[in-house]
PQR file with spaces between the fields and no chain letter, atoms N, CA, C, O and H, PARSE charges and radii, in Angstrom:
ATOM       1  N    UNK     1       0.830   -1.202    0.000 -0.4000 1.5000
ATOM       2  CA   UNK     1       0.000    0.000    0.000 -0.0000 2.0000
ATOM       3  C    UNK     1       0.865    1.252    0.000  0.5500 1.7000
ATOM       4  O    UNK     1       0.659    2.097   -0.871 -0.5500 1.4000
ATOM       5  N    UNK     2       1.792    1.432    0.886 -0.4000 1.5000
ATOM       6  CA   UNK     2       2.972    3.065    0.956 -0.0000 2.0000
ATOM       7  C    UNK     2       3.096    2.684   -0.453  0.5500 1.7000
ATOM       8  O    UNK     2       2.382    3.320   -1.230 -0.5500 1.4000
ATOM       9  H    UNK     2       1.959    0.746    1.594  0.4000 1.0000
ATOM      10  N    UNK     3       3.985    1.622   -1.025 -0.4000 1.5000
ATOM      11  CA   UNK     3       4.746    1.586   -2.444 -0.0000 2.0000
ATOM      12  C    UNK     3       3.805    2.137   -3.098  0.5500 1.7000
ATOM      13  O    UNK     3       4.181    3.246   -3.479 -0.5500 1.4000
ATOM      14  H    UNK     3       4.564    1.106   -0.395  0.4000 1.0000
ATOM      15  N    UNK     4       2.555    1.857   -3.479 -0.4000 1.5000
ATOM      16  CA   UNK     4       1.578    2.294   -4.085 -0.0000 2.0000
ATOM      17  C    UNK     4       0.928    3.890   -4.219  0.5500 1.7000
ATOM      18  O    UNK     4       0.271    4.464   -5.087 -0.5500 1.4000
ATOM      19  H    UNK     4       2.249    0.956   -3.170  0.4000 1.0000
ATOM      20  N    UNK     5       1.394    4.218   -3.086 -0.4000 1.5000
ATOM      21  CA   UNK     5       1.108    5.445   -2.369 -0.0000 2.0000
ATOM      22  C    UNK     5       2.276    6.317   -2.986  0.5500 1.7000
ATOM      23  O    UNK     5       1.968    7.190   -3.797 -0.5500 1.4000
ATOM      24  H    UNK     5       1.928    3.752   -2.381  0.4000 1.0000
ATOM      25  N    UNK     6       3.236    6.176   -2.737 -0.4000 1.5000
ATOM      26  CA   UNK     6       4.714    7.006   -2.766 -0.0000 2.0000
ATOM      27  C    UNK     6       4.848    6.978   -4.853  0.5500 1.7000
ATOM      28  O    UNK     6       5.272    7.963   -5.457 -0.5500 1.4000
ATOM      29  H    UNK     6       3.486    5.466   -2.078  0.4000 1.0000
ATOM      30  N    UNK     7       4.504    5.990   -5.410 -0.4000 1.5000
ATOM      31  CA   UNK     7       4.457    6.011   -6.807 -0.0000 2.0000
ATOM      32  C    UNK     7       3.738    6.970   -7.020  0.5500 1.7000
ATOM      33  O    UNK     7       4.027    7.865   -7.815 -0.5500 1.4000
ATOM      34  H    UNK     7       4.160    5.189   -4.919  0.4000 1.0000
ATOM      35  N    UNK     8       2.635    6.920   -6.297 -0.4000 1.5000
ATOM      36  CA   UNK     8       1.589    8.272   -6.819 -0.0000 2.0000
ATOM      37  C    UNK     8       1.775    9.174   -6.914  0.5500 1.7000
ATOM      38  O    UNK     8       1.494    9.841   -7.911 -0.5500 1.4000
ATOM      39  H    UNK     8       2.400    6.194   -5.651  0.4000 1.0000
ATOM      40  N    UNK     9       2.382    9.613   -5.816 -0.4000 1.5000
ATOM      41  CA   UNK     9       2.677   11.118   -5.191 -0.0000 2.0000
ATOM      42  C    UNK     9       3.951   10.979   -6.459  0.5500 1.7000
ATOM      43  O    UNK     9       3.688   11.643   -7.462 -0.5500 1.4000
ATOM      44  H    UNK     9       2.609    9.072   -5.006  0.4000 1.0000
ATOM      45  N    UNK    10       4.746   10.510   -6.487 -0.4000 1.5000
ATOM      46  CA   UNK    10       5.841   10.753   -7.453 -0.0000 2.0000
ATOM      47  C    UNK    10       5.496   11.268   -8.556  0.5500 1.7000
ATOM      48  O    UNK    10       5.757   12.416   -8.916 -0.5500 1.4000
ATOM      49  H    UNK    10       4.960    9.971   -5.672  0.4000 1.0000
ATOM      50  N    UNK    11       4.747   10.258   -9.300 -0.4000 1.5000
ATOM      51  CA   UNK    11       3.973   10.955  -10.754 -0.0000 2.0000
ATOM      52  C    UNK    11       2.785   12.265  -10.177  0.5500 1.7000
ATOM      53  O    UNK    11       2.584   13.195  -10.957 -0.5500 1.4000
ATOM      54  H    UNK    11       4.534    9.326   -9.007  0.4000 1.0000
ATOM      55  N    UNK    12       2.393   12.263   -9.447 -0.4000 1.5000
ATOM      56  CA   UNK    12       1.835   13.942   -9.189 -0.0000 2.0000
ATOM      57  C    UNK    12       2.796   14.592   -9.074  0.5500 1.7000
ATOM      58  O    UNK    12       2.741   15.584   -9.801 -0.5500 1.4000
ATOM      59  H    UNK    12       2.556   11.507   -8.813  0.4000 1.0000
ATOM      60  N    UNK    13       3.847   14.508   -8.393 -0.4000 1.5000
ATOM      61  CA   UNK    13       4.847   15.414   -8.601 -0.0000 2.0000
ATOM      62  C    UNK    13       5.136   15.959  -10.010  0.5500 1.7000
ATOM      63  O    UNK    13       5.097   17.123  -10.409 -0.5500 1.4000
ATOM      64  H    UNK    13       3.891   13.702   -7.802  0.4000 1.0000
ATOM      65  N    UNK    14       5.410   14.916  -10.608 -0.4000 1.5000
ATOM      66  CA   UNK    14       6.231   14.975  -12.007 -0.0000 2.0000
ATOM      67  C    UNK    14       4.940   15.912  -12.831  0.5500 1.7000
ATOM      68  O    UNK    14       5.108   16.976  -13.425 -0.5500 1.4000
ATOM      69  H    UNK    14       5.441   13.970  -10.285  0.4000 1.0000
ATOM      70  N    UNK    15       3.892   15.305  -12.691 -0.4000 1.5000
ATOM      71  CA   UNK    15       3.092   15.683  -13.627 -0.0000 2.0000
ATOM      72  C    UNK    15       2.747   17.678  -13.401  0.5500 1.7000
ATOM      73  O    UNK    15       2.671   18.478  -14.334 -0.5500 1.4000
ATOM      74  H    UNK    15       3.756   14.440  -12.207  0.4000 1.0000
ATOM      75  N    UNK    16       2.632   17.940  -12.213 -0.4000 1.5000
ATOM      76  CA   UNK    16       2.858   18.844  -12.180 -0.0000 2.0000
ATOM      77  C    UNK    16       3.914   19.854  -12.485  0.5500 1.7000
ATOM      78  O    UNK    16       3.641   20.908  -13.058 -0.5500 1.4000
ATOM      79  H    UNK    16       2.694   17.291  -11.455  0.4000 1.0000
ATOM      80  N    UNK    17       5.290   19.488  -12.048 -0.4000 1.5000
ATOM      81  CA   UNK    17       6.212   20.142  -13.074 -0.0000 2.0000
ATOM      82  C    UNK    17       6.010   20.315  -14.417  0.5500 1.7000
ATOM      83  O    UNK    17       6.347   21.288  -15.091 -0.5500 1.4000
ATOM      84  H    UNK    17       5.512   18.632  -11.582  0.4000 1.0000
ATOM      85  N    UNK    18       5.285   19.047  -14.872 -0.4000 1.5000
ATOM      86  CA   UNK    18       5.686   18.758  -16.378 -0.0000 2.0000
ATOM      87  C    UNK    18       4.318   20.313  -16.995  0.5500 1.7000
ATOM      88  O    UNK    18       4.529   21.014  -17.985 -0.5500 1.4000
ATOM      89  H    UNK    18       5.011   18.257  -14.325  0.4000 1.0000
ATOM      90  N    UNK    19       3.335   20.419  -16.271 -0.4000 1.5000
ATOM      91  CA   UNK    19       2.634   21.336  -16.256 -0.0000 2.0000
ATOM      92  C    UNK    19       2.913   22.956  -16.000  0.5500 1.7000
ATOM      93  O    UNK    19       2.394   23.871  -16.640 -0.5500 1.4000
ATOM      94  H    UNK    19       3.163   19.849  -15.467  0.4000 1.0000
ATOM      95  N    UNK    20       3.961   23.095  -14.790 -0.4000 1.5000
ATOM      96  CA   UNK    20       4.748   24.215  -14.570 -0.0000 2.0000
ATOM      97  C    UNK    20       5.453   24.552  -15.679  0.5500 1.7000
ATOM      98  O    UNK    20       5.552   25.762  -15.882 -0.5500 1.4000
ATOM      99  H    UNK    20       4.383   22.352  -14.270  0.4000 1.0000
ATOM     100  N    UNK    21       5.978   23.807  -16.465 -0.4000 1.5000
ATOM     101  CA   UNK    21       7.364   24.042  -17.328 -0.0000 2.0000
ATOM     102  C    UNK    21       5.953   24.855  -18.525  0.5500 1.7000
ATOM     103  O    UNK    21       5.782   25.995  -18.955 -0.5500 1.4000
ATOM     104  H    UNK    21       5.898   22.824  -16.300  0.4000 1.0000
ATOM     105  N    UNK    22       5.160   23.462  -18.692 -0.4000 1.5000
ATOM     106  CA   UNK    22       4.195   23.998  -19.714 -0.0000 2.0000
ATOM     107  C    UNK    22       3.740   25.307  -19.796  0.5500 1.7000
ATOM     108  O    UNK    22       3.609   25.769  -20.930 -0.5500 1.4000
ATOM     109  H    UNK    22       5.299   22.536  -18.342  0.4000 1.0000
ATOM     110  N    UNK    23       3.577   25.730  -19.218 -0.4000 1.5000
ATOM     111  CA   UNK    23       3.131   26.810  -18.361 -0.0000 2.0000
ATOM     112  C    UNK    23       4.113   28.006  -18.357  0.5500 1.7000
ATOM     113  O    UNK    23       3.703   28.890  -19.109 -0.5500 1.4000
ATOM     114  H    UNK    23       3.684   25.355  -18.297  0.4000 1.0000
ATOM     115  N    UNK    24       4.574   28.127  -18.116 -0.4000 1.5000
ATOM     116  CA   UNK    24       5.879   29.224  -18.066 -0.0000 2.0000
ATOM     117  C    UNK    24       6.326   29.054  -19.343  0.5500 1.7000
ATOM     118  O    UNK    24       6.703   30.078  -19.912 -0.5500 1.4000
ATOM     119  H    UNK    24       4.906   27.409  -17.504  0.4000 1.0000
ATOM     120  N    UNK    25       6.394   27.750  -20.096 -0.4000 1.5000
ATOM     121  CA   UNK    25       7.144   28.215  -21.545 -0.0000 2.0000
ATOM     122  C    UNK    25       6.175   29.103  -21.992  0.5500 1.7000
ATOM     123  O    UNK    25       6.630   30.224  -21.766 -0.5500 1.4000
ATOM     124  H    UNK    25       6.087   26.918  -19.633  0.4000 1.0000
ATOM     125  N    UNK    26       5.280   29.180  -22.413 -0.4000 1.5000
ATOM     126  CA   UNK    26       4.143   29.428  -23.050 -0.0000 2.0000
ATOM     127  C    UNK    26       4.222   31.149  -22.546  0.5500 1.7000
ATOM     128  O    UNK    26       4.165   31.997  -23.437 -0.5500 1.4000
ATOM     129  H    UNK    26       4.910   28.270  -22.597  0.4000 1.0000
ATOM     130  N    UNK    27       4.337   31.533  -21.280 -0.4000 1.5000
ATOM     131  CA   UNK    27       4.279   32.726  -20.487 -0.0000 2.0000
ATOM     132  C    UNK    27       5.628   33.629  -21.422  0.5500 1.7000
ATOM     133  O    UNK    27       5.668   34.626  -22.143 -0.5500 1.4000
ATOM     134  H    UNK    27       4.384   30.844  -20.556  0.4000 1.0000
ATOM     135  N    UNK    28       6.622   32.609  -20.908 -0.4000 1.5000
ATOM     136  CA   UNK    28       8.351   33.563  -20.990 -0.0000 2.0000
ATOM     137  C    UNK    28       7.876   33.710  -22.615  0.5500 1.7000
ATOM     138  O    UNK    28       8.108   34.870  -22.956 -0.5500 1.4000
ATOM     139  H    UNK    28       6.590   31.799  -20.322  0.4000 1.0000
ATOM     140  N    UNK    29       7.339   32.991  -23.640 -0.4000 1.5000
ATOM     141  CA   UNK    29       7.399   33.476  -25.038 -0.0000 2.0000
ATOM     142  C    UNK    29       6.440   33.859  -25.497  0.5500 1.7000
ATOM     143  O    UNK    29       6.759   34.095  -26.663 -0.5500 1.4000
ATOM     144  H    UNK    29       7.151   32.049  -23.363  0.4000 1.0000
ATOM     145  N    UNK    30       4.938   34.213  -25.320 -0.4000 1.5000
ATOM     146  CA   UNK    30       4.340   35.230  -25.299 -0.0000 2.0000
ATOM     147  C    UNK    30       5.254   36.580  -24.475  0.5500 1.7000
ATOM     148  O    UNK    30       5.303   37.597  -25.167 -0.5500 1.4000
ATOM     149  H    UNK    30       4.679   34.022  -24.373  0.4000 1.0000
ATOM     150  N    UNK    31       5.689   36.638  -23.632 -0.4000 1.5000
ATOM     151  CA   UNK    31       6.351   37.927  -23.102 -0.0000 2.0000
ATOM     152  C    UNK    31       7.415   38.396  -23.920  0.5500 1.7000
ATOM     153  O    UNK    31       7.272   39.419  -24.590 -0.5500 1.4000
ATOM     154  H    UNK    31       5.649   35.812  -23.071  0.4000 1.0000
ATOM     155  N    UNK    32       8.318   37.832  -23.924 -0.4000 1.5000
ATOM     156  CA   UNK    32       9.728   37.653  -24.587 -0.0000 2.0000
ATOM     157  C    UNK    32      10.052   37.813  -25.810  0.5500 1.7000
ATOM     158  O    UNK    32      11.108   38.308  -26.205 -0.5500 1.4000
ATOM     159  H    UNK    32       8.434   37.002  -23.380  0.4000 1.0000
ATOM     160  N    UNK    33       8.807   37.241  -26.739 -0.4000 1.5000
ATOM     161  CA   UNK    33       8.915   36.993  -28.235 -0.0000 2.0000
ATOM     162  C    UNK    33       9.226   38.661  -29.022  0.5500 1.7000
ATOM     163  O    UNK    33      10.062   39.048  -29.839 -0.5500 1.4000
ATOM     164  H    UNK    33       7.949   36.839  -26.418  0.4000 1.0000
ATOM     165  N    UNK    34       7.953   39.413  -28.204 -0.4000 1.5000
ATOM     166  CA   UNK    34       8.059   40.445  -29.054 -0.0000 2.0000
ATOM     167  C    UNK    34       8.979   41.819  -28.526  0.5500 1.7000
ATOM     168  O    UNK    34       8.824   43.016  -28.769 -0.5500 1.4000
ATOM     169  H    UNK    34       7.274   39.098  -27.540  0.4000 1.0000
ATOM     170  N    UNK    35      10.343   40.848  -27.422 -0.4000 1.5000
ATOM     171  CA   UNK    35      11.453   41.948  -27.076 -0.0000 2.0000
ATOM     172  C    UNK    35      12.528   41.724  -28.018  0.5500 1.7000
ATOM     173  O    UNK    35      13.365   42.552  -28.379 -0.5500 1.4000
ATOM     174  H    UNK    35      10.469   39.875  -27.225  0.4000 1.0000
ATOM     175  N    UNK    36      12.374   40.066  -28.512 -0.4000 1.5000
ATOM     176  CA   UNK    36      13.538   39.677  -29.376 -0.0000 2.0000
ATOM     177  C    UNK    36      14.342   38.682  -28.316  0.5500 1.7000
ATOM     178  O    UNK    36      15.519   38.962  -28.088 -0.5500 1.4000
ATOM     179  H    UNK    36      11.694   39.394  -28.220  0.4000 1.0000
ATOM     180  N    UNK    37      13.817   37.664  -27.736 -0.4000 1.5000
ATOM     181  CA   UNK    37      14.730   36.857  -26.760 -0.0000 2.0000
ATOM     182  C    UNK    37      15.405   35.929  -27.533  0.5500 1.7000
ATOM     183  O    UNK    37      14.768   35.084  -28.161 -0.5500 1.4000
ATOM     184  H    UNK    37      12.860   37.437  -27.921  0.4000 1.0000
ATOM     185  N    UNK    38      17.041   35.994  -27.580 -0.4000 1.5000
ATOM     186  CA   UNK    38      17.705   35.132  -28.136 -0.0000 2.0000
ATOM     187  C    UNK    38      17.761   33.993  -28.395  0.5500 1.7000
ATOM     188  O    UNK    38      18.321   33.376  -29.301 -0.5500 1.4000
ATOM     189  H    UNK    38      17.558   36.681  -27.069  0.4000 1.0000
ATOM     190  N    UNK    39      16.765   33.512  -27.032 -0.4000 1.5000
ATOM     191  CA   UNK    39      16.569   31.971  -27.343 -0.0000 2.0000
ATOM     192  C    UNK    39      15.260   31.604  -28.586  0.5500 1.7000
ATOM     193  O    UNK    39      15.053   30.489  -29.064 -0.5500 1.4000
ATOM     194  H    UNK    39      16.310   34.013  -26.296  0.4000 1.0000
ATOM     195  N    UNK    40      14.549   32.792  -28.889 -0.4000 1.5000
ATOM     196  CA   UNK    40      13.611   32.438  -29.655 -0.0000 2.0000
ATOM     197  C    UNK    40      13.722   32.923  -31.381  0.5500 1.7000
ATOM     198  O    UNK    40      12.894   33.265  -32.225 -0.5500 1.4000
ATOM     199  H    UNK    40      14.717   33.698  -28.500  0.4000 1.0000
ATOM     200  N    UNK    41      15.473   32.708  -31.357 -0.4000 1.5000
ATOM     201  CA   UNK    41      15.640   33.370  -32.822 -0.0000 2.0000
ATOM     202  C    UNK    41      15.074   32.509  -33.826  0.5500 1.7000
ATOM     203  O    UNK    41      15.036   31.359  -33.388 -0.5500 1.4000
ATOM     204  H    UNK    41      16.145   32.430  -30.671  0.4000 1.0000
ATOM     205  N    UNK    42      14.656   32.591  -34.900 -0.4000 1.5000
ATOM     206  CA   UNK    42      14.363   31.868  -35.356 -0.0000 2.0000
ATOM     207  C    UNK    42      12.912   31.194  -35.624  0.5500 1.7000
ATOM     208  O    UNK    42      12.478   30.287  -36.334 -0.5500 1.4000
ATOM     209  H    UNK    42      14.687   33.525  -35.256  0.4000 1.0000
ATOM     210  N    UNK    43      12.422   32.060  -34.737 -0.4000 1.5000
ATOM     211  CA   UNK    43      10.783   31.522  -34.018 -0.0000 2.0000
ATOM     212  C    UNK    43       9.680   32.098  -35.234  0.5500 1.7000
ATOM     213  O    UNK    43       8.613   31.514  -35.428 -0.5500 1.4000
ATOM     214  H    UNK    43      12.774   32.797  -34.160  0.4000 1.0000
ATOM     215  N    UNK    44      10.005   33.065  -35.853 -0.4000 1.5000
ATOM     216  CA   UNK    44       9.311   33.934  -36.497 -0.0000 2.0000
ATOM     217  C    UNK    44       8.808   33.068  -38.146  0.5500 1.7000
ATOM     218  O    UNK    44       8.898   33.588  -39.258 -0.5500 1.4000
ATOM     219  H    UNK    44      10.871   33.539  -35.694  0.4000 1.0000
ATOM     220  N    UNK    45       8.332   31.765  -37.866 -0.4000 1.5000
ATOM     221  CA   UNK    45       8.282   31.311  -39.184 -0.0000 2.0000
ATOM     222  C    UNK    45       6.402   30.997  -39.203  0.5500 1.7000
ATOM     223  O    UNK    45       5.833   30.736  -38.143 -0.5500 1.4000
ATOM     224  H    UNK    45       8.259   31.342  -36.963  0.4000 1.0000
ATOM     225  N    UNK    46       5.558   31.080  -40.647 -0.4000 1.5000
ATOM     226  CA   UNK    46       4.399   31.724  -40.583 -0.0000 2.0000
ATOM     227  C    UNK    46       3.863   29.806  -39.731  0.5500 1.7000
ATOM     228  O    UNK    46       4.511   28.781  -39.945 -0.5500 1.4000
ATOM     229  H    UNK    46       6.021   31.291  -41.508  0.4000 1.0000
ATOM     230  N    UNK    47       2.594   29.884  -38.841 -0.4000 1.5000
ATOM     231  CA   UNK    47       2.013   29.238  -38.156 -0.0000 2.0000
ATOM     232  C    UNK    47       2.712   28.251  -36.859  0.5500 1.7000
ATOM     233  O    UNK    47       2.447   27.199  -36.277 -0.5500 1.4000
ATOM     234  H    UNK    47       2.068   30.716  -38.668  0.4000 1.0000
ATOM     235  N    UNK    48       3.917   29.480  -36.826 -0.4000 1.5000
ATOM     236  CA   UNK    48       4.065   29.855  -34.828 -0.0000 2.0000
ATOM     237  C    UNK    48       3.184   29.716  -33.978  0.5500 1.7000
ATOM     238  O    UNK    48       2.482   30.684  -34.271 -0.5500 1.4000
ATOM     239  H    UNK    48       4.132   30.335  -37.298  0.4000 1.0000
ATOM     240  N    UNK    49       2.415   28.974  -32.677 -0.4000 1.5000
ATOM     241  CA   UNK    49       1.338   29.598  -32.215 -0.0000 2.0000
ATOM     242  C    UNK    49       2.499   29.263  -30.905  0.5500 1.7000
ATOM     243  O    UNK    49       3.060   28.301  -30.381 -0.5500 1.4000
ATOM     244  H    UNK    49       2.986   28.188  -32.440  0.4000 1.0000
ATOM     245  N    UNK    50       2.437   30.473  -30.813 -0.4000 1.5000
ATOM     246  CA   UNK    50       3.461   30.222  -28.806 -0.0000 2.0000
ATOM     247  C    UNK    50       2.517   29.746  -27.857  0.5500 1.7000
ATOM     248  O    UNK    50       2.968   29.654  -26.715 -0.5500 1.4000
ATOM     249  H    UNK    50       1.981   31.255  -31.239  0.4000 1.0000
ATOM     250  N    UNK    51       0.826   29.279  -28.084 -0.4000 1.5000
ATOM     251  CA   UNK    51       0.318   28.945  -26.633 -0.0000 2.0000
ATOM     252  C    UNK    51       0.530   27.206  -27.134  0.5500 1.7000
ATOM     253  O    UNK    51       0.794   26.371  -26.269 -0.5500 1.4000
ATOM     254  H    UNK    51       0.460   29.354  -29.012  0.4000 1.0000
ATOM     255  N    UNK    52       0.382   26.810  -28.580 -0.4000 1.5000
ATOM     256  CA   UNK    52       0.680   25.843  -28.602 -0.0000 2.0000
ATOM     257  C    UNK    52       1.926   25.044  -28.023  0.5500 1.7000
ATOM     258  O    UNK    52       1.933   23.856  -27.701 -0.5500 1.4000
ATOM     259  H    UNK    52       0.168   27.488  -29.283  0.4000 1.0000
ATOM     260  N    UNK    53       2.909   25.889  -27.962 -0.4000 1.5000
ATOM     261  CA   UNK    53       4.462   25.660  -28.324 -0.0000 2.0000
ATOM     262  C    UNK    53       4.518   25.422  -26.239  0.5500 1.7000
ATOM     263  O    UNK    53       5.425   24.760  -25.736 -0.5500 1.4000
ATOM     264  H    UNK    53       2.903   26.854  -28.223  0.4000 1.0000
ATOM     265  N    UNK    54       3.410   26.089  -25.366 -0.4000 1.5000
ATOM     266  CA   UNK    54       3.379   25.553  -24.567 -0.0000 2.0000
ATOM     267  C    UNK    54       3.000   24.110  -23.972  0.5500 1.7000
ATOM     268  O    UNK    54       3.695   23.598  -23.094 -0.5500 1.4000
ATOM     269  H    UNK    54       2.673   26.627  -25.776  0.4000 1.0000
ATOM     270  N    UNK    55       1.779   23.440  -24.534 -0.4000 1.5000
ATOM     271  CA   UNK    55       1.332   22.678  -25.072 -0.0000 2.0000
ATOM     272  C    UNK    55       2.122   21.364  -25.499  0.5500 1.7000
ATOM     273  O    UNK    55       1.901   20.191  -25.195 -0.5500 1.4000
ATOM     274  H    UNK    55       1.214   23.856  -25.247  0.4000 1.0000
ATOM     275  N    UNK    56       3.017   21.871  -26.221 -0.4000 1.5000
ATOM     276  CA   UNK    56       3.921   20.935  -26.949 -0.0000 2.0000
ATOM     277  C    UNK    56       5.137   20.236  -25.955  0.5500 1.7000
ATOM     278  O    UNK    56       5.713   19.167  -26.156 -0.5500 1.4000
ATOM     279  H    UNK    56       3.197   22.823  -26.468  0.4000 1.0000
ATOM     280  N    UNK    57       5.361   21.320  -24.668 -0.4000 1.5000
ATOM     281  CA   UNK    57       6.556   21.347  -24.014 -0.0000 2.0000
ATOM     282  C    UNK    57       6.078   20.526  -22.626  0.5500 1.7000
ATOM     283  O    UNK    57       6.719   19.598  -22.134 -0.5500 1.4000
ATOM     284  H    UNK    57       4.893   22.189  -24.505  0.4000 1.0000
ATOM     285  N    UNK    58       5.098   20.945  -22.217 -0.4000 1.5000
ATOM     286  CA   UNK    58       3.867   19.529  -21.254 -0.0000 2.0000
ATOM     287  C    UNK    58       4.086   18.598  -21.568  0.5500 1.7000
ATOM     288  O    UNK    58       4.796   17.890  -20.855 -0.5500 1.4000
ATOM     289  H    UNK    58       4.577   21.699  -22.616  0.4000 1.0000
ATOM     290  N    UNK    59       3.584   18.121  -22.808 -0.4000 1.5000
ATOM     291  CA   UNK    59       3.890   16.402  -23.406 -0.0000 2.0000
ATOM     292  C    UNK    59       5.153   15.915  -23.201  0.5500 1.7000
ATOM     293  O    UNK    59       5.544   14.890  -22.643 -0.5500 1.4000
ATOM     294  H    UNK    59       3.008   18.696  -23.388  0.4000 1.0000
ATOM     295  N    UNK    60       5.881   17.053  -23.883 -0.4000 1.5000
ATOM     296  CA   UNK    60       7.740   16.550  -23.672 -0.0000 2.0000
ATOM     297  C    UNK    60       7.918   16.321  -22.453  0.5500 1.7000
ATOM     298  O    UNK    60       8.175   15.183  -22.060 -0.5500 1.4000
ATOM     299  H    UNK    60       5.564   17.886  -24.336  0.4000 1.0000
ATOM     300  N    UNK    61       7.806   17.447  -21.567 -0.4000 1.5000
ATOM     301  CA   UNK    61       7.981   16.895  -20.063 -0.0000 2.0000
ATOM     302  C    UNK    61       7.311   15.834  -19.561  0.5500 1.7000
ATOM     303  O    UNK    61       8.074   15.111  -18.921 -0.5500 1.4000
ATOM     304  H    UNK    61       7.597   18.372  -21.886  0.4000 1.0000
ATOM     305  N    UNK    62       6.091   15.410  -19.593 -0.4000 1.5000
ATOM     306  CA   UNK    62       5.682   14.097  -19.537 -0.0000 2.0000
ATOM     307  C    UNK    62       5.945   13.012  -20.153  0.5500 1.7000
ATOM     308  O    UNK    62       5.384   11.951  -19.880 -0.5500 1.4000
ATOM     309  H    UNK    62       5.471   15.998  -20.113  0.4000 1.0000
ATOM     310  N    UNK    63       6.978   13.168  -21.208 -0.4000 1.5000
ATOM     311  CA   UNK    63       6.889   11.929  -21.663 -0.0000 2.0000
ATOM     312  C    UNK    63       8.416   11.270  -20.769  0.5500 1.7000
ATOM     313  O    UNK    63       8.726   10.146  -20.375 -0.5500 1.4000
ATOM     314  H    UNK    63       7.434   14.030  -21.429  0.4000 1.0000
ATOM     315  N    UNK    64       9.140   12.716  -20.722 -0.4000 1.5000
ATOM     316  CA   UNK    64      10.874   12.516  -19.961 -0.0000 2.0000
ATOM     317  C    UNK    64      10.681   11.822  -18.629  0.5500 1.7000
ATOM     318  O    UNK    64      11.654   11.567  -17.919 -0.5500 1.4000
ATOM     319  H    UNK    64       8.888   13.629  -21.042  0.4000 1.0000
């Protein structure tokens, strides 16, 4: 039952980060995009959607 218990809480953990990250990517490049943030050179190609690109970064973290 704990083993069972402590797995859980682990993947709630995770899953929530994996949601935080989601979350903040999505934030820092809606904010960022239109100062010119270096990390997003390149970003400017036509059907960009930065809330997707948050979206996209959830899954990744969930899948890691």
């Amino acid at each position: 039952m704990k083993l069972t218990l402590r797995r859980f809480i682990n993947l709630a953990l995770l899953a929530i980060m994996a949601l935080a990250c989601g979350i903040l990517d999505s934030v820092y490049e809606h904010r960022d995009y239109p100062r010119g943030a270096p990390w997003l050179y390149g970003e400017n190609i036509p059907g960009n959607n930065l809330s997707v690109n948050g979206v996209i970064t959830f899954f990744y973290a969930m899948i890691t």
